[in-house]
C-alpha positions as CSV (number, residue, x, y, z in Angstrom):
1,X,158.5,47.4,119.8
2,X,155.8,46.9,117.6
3,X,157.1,48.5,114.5
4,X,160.6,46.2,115.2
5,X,158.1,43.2,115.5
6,X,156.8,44.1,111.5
7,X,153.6,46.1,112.5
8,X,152.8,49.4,111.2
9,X,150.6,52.4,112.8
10,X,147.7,53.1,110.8
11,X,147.3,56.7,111.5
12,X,151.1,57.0,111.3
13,X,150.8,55.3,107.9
14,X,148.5,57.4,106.3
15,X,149.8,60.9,107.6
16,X,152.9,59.8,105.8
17,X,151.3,58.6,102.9
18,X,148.5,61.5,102.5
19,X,150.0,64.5,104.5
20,X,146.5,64.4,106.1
21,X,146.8,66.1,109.3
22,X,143.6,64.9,110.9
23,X,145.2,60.9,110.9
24,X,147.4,62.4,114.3
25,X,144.6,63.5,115.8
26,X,144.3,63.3,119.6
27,X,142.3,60.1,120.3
28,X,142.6,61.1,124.2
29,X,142.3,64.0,126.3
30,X,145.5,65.2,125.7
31,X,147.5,62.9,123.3
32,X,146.9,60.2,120.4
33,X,147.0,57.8,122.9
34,X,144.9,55.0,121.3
35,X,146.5,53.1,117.8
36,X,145.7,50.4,116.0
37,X,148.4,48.2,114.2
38,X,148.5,46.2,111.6
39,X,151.1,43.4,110.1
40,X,153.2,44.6,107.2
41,X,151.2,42.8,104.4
42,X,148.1,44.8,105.5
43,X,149.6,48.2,104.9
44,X,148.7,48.4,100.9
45,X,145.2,47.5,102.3
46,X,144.9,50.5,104.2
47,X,142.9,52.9,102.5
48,X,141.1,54.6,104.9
49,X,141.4,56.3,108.8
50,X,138.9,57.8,111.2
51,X,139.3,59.1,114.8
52,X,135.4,59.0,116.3
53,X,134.4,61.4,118.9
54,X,131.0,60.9,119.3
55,X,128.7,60.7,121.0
56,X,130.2,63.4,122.6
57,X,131.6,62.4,126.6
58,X,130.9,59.0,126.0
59,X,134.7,58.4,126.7
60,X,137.7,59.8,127.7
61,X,139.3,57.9,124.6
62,X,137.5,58.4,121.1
63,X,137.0,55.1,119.1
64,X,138.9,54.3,115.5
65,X,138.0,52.9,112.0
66,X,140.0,51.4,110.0
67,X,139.1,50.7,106.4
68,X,141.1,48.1,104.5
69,X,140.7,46.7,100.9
70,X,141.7,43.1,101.1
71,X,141.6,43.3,97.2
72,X,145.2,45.0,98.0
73,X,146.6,42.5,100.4
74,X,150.5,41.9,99.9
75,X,150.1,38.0,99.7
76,X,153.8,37.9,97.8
77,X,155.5,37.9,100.5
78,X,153.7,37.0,104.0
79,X,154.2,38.5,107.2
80,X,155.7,36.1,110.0
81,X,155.6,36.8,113.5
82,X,159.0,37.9,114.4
């Protein structure tokens, strides 16, 4: 639903971009439970994913980051909620 509503997975984003493995890490126990989103005009601002896991046991969910350069914004053509 979110990607139909103009959203794009981060982590999803950047494995496809990069190839990087680590951005599907498991952010749970047992699956990449947790994601974080953001509108289509933010996606050639993302340059930069993290899964956090510590300190360790703090959570049963590990925290994100999410670096964007707002330098790279896509302000051509802006997003509208759909």
């Amino acid at each position: 639903m979110l990607a139909h509503s103009g959203y794009v997975d981060v982590a999803a984003h950047l494995h496809q971009t990069t190839g990087d493995p680590a951005c599907l890490r498991r952010t749970g126990n047992d699956d990449r439970i947790d994601q974080t989103w953001v509108s289509e005009p933010l996606t050639p601002a993302i340059v930069g994913y993290e899964v956090l896991d510590t300190p360790a046991g703090a959570s049963d969910h590990h925290g994100q980051t999410v670096r964007l350069d707002l330098d790279r914004v896509e302000t051509t053509s802006l997003w509208t909620y759909r």
